[in-house]
N, C-alpha and C positions, 0 to 999 in steps of 0.2 A: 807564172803561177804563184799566185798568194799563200806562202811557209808561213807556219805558227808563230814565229819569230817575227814577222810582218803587224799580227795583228792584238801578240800576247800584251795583255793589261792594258788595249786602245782604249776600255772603258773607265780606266780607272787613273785616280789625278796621283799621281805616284812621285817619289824621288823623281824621278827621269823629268816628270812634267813641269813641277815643282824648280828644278834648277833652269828647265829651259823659261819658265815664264816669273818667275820672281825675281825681284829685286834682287845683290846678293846678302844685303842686312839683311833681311826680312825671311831670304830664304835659311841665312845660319841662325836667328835667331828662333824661326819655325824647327830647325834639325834640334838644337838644345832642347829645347821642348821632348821633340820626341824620344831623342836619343840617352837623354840623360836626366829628365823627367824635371828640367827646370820650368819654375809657374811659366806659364803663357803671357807673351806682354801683348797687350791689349794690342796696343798702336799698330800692331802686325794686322791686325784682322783684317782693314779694309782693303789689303793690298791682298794680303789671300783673297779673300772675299770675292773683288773683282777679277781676279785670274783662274778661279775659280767656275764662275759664271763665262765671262769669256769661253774660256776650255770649250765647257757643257754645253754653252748654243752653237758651239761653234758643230758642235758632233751631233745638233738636233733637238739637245734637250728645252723644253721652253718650263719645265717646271723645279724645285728644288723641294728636298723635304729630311727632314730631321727625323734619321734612320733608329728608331731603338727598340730595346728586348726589354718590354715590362714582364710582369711574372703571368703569362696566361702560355709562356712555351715556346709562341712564336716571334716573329717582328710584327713591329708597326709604323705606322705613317701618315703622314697626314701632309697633302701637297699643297704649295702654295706657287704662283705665273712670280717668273719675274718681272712680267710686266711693270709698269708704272706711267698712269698719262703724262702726255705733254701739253705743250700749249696751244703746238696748232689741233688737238683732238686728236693725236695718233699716239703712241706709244710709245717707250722707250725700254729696256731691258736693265733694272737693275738688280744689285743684292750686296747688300751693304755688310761690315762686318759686325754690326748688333745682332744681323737675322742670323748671320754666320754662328756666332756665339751662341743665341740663348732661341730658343724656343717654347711655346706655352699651347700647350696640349692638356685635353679635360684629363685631371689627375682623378676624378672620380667614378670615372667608366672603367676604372680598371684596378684588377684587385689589389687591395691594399691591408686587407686584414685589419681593418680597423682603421691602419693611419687618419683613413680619409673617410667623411661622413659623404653623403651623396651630394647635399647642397655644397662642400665645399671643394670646387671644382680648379681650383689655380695647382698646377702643376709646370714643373720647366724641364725642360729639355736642353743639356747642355756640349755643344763640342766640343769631341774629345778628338784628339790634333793626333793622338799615336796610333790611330788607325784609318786608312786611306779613302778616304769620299769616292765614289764610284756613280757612275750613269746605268740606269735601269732602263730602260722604255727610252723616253723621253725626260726622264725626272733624273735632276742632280740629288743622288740620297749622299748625308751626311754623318755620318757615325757619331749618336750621344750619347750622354745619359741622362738619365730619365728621374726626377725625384719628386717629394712633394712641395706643396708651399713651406711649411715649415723643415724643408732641407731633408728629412727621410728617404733613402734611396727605396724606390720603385719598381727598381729594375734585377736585371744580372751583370750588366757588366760595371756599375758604379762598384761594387762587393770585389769583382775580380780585379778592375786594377789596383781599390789596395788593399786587396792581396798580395799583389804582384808589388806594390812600394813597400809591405813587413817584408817580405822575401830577399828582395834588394836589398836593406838597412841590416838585416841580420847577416846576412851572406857576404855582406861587402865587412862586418866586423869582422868574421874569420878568417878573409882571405889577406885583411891586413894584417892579423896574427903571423901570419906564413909568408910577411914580407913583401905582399903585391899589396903596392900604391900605385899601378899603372891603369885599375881594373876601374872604370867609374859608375858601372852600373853591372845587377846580376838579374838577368831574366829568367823564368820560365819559357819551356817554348813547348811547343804540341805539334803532332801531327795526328789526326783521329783516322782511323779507317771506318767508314760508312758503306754500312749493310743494309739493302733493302729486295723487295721485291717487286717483280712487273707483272702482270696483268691486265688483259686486255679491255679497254673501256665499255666494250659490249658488255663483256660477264660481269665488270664491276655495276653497271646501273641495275643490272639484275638482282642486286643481292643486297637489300635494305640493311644488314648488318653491316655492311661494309663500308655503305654510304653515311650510315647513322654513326660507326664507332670505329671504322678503318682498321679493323678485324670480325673473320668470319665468327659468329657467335653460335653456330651449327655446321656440321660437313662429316658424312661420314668418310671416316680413309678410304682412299684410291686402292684400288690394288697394289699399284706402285706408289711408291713413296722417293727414301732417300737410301734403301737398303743397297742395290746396289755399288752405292758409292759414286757413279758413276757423270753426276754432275759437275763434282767441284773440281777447279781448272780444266774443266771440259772445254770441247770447243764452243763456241758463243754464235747461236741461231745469229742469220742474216739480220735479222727485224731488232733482235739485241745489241748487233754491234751496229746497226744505221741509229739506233737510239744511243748507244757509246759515243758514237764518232760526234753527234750532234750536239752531246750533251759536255763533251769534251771543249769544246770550240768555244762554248757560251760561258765553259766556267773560265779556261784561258783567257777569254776577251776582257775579264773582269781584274785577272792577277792572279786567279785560285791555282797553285799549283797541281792540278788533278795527276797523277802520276800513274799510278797500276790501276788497271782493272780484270775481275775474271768473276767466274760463274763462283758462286760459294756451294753449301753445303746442300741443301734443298734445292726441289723442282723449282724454278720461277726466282732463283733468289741469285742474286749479284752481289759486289762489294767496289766502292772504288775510295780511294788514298790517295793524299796530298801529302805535298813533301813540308817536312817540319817550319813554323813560323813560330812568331813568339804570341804568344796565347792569348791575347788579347784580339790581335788580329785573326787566330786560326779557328778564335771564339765568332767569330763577325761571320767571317769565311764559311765555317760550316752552318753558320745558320740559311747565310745566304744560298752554299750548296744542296740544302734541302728542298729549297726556294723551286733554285734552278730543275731540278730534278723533277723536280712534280710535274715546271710548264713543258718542259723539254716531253716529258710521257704524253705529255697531251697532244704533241703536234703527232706523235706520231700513232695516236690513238688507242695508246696506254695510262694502265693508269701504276702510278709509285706509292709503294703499301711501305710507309715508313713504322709503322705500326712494330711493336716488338715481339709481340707473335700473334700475326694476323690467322696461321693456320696452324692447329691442331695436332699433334702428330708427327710431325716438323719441324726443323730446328727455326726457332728464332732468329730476328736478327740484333747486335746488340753496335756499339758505335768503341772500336778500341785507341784508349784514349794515349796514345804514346808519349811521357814528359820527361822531360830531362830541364838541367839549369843550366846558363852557361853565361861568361862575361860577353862584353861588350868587343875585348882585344879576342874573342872567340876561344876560349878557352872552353870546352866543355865540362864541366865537373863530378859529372858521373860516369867519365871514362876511366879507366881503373889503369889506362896504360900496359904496358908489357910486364912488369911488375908491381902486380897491387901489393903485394904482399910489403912492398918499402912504400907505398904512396900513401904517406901520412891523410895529406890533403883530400883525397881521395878518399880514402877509409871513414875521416871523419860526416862528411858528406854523405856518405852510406850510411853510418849508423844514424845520422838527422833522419834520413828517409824511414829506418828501421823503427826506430823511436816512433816517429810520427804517427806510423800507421799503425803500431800497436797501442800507444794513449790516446788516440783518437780512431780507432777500428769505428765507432757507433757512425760519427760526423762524415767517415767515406762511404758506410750505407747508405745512411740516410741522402746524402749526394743524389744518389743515383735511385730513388724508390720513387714511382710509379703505379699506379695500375697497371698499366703494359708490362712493365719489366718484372713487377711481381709474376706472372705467369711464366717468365724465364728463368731465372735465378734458380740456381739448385736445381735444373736439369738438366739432364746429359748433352749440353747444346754448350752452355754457357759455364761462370764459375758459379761455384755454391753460394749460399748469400754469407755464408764465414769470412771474412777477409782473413789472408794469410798473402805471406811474401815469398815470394820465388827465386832462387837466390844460383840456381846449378853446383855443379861439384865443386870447381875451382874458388870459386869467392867465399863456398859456405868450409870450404878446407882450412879458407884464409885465419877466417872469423873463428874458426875450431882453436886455428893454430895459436892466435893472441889471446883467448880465452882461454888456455890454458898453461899458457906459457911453452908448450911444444916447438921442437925447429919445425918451419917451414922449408918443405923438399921443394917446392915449387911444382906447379902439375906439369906433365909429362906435355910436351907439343906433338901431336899426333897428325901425320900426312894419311890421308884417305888414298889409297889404290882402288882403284874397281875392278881392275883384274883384267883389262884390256889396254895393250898398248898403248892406242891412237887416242884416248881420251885423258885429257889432263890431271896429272896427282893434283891435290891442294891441300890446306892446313884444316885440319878440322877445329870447329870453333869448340872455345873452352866449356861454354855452356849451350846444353840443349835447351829446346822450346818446350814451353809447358803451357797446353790449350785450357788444362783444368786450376789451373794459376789466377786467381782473382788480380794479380798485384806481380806481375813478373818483373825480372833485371832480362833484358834482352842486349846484351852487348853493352851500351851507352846510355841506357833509356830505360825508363820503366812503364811497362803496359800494365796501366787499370782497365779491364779488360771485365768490368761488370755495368758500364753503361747501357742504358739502351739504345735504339737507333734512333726514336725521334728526342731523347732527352739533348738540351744545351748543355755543352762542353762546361759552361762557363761555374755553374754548381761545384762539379768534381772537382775545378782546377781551383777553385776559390779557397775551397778547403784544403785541398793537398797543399796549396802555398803555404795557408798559415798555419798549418800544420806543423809542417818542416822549419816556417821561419821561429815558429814556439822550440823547436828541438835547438836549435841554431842559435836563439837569445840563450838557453841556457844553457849552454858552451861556451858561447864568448863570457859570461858572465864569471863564472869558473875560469876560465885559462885566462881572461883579462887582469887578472890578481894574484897567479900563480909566480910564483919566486922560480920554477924551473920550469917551463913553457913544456919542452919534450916531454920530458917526465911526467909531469901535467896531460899533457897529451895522451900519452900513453896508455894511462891509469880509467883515463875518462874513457877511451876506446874500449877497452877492458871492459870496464862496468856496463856501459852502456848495454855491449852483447852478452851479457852475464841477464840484464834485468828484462831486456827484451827478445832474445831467442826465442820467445813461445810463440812469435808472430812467421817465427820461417817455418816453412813444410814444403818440400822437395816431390811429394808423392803425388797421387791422385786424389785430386782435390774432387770423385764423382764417388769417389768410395765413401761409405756408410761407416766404414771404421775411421775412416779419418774424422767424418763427422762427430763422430761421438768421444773421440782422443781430444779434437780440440775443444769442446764445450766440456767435456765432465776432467776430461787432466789438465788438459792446457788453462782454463778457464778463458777461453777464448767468446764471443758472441756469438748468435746465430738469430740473426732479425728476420723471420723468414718474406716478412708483409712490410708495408706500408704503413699501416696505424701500428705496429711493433716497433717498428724504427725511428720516426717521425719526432714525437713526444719528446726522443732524448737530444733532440736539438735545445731544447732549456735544460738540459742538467747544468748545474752550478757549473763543474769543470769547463765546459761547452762555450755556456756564455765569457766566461772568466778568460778564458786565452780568445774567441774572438773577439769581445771587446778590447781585451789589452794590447791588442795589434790591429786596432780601428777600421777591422774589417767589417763587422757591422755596431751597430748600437743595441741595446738590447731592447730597446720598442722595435727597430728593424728586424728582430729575430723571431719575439714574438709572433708580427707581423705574420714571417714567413712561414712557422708551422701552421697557422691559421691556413696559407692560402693553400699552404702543399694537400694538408687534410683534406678540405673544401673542393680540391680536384679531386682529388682520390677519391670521395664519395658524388661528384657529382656523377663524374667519369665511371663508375661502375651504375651507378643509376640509370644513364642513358642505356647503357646495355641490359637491364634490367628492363626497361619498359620496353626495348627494342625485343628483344626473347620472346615478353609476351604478347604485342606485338604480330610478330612472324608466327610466333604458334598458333595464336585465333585466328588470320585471315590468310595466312597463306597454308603453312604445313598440316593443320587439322584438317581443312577441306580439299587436301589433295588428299590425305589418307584418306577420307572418306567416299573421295567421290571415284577412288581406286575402288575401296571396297565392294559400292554401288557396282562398278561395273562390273566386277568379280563375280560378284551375286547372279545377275544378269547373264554373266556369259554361263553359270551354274545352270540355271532357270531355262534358257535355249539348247541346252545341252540335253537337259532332260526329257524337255517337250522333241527334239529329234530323236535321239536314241533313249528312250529311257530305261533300257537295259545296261549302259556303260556308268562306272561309278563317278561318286564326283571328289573322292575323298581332298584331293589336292585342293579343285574349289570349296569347298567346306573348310580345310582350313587354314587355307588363306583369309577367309573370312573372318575367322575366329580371331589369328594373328593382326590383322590389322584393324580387328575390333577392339580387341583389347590396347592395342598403343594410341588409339585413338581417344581411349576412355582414362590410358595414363597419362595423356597430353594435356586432357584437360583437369584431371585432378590438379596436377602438376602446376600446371598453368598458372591456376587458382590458388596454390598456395605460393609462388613467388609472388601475385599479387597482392595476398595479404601481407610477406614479407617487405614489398615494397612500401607500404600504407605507415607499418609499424615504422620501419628507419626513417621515413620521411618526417615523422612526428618525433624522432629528437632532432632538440635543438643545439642541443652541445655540439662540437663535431669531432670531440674525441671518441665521446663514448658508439656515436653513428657511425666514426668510424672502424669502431670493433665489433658494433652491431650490426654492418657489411660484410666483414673478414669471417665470423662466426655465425651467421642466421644466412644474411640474403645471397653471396656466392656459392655455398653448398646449395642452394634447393635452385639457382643458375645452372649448377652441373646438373643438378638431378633430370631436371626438366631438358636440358639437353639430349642428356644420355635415351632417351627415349622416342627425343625426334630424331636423333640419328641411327637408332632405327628405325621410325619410320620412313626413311630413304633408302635403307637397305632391303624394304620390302614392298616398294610401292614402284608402280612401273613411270622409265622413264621419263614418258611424255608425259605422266601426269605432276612430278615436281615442280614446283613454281619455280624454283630458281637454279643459275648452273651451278654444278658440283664441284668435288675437290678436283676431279679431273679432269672438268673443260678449266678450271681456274688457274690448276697446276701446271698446265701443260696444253694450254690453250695460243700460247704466243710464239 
């Protein structure tokens, strides 16, 4: 019988593969590369290259293709045969290390914000060697990146890994303060938990919203919902866990460590988690795992609503991004050990994180703003759109203690009893879990936990890198010139939680007093949209630290609020002509032709008994006359909303002319056809409900 262990990562050209089929130059000057981020020498390539292809025909593949993530969300690809004629008219299979390297894909099919005018189409795609090429189908995909002709990065992950080389350069000065020259590289690493929902392929082609915008854009509430509680870690329908078990296999086959899976908070909604890699790769990975997801729903005649709140009334789902930093000799550096309270190393590493996220709170919004996720943020689902940091009793005692010069008692180590024999005591952890936590300290780790589901990792992580490695320069800068290092040390630890304690809050980040404590005391942010956030991607500060840590350029930056805008308003536009849409041709002529029959069965009622009242048909009549006449007022004026924002051209001000004008009269016009499903009989709705959708699988 074929064990996971038989066939875990067969798709993917990994370490293991790599030693069995290269050279052993070639393969240690390929690990340097990876492992310690020395340039690439060229001369390697043709020897990967060929072993490479090898491998991939050897498992079936006849095509290769240069794997990357421009800015539209998703991947992309473009395949090319490794064919090559020969002499007698047959063919030969090659792939040389040029194709290896470089690739050229039209740079002007895809958004550029400007970089790129449409005629000018030379774009490259380049391998990037620190993350593992894998087989798809048939096709060997290559992991690149992606830029323009004049060198401008294109993409997400050119931005993330350097990120991820400020983060190293900063990180590797502190810890040789503290006497480690053994450490030669400091990673980021991630592990994302990915929430999504299932539904069944039938009731998805029914429902133009979902196909147009991969959220429902009408549905009145179910009876049930998510009140009982009663879903999450529930047990997992037969049809759920035969799409588990499958989907499981296909992400294994590829390397993805998929690890937990269980039912989450709503009807129809799941989560599954992969175990920690280093962020670059867990950046690939989860794209890839979205990938998988979708075809895996399909074979079994579901469909995957990665969407961030596809339904109404119901928690969203959002994507919890778990990072921590750690060396290369595996040092973790945001474990705080058995005693933080002496863990200089450790403490200052903390306050890098602490720092970070409150001089750049704007730059972790904006990360993660959406259309989609703008409808989650600040509900009782998700965290608020405030960033704050989550710190628990023990570490925020710590920070109390050296802030003020007080002894540290050390917190108390507490064994949990349950109160029954035969079940194990154990130690209770120092710090609780906080769901309403934008930004939590989770034992080793810290969850940013305001992602959405279909957002790329690669955004948040890009920023929190240089974030932290901008806290990190300005430390070593300091203690590099310091005449007493400790003391020095000490002083900077001190200050640091003195200047930025307004970013920690301990409480319920869903309360309304917190809200208004950290925007009117604290002077904390509260972005609550998209065009709110966005814009302060060019404040001075913003560009000023990621340019100085060449994480983007400032035309790349530019660039980017352009394109992020530019979704934002196409993305609620399609849902805007989709609403009106669904109202003129499907849901107004079920209200009506309910109506009609209403009447009708009035009218034969009478002509039989016309002694019995009809007061019920009468006004029913009335009732669905009237939502039928606010459907189309309604209608009619989201479509004159539409006409106006389409005629600006700015796409800033368009995009506050969506936020403010065209999504209110979205609601309004909703709120009316969801009544009229509340009152129109079943067989006359055109499409299935929240409750075949919820609870249809």
């Amino acid at each position: 019988m074929e064990t996971v262990s038989d066939y875990f990562g067969s798709q993917v050209f990994d370490d293991r593969v790599m030693k069995a089929t290269l050279p052993a130059k070639v393969y240690n000057s390929l690990k340097k590369t990876m492992d310690e981020g020395v340039p690439l020498d060229v001369s390697v390539a043709n020897a990967v290259a060929n072993a490479m292809k090898d491998w991939a025909v050897a498992r079936g593949a006849t095509h290769y293709t240069h794997w990357f993530q421009p800015l539209t969300g998703i991947t992309a690809e473009k395949h090319d045969s490794f064919i090559t004629p020969s002499p007698d008219g047959g063919v030969i299979m090659e792939f040389s290390g040029k194709e290896l390297i470089q690739g050229e894909p039209d740079a002007s099919s895809f958004p550029s914000g400007g970089i790129r005018a449409t005629f000018e189409a030379r774009g490259y795609t380049a391998w990037d060697p620190t993350s593992y090429a894998f087989i798809k189908g048939k096709t060997l995909c290559i992991p690149t990146a992606f830029c323009s002709y004049g060198g401008e990065a294109l993409d997400k992950k050119t931005p993330l890994l350097r990120s991820m080389a400020a983060l190293n350069k900063q990180a590797l000065r502190i810890l040789r303060l503290f006497g480690n020259t053994t450490a030669k590289t400091v990673r980021s690493s991630v592990g994302s938990e990915q929430e999504y929902f299932l539904v069944t392929k039938e009731a998805f082609d029914k429902r133009p919203d979902l196909r147009y915008t991969g959220r429902t854009l009408f549905g009145a509430k179910p009876p049930k919902g998510q009140q009982l509680e009663d879903h999450y870690f529930g047990v997992i329908k037969p049809a759920v866990a035969a799409y588990m078990e499958d989907l499981n296999k296909e992400l294994w086959k590829l390397g993805i460590l998929a690890k937990t899976e269980h039912n989450e908070v709503a009807p129809a909604q799941h989560e599954i988690a992969p175990i920690y890699t280093t962020t670059n790769m867990a950046t690939d990975q989860n794209q890839l795992m979205m990938e998988i997801m979708q075809k895996v729903a399909a074979r079994h005649g579901l469909v995957c609503l990665l969407h961030e709140k596809p339904f109404a009334g119901v928690n969203g789902s959002g994507k919890h991004n778990n990072w921590s930093i750690a060396t290369d000799t595996g040092v973790n550096l945001m474990a705080p050990g058995e005693t933080p309270y002496e863990n200089a190393q450790f403490l200052l590493f903390l306050c890098a994180v602490i720092q970070a996220v409150d001089d750049y709170q704007d730059l972790l919004r904006l990360s993660v703003a959406t259309a989609g996720n703008d409808h989650r943020l600040g509900a009782n689902e998700a965290p608020p759109a405030v960033v704050s940091i989550f710190l628990g009793d023990e570490l925020n005692a710590v920070l109390e203690a050296l802030e003020t010069g007080a002894p540290y008692k050390g917190a108390e180590k507490k064994t949990l009893k349950l109160g029954v024999d035969v079940l194990p005591k154990f130690p209770q952890d120092s710090t609780d879990r906080n769901r309403t936590s934008p930004f939590a300290f989770t034992g080793n780790k810290f969850e940013f936990r305001m992602l959405g589901s279909s957002n790329s990792i690669a955004c948040a992580n890009m920023m929190l890198n240089a974030a932290v490695a901008e806290s990190l320069m300005k430390y070593a800068d300091v203690l590099e010139k310091a005449s007493d290092f400790k003391s020095a040390l000490h002083d900077l630890i001190c200050q640091t939680i003195r200047d930025h304690k307004r970013i920690i809050f301990n409480g319920n980040g869903y309360d309304e007093s917190w809200i208004k404590e950290a925007t009117e005391v604290r002077g904390l942010l509260n972005y609550r949209t998209t065009p709110d956030c966005m814009p302060r991607l060019l404040d001075k500060k913003n560009v000023d630290m990621l340019t100085r840590h060449g994480v983007f350029t400032e035309v790349e930056l530019k660039s980017r609020c352009e394109i992020m805008l530019e979704n934002y308003c196409k993305s609620v536009l399609i849902e805007a002509n989709a609403m009106t849409e669904m109202a003129k041709t499907l849901i107004a002529p079920a209200a009506l032709a309910y109506t009609f029959e209403v009447a009708k069965t009035a009218e034969a009622k009478k002509a039989l008994a016309p002694d019995l009242p009809c007061a019920y048909e009468t006004e029913l009549v009335k009732k669905l006359s009237a939502v039928a006449d606010a459907i189309a007022v309604r209608t009619e004026a989201l479509e004159d909303a539409i006409v106006q924002v389409e005629e600006i051209e700015d796409v800033i001000p368009q995009s506050e002319a969506i936020r403010d004008s065209l999504i209110p009269k979205m609601v309004e016009l909703r709120v009316v056809c969801d009544k009229a499903e509340t009152i129109t009989a079943k067989k006359f709705w055109p499409y299935p409900t929240y409750g075949d959708l919820l609870f249809g699988v």
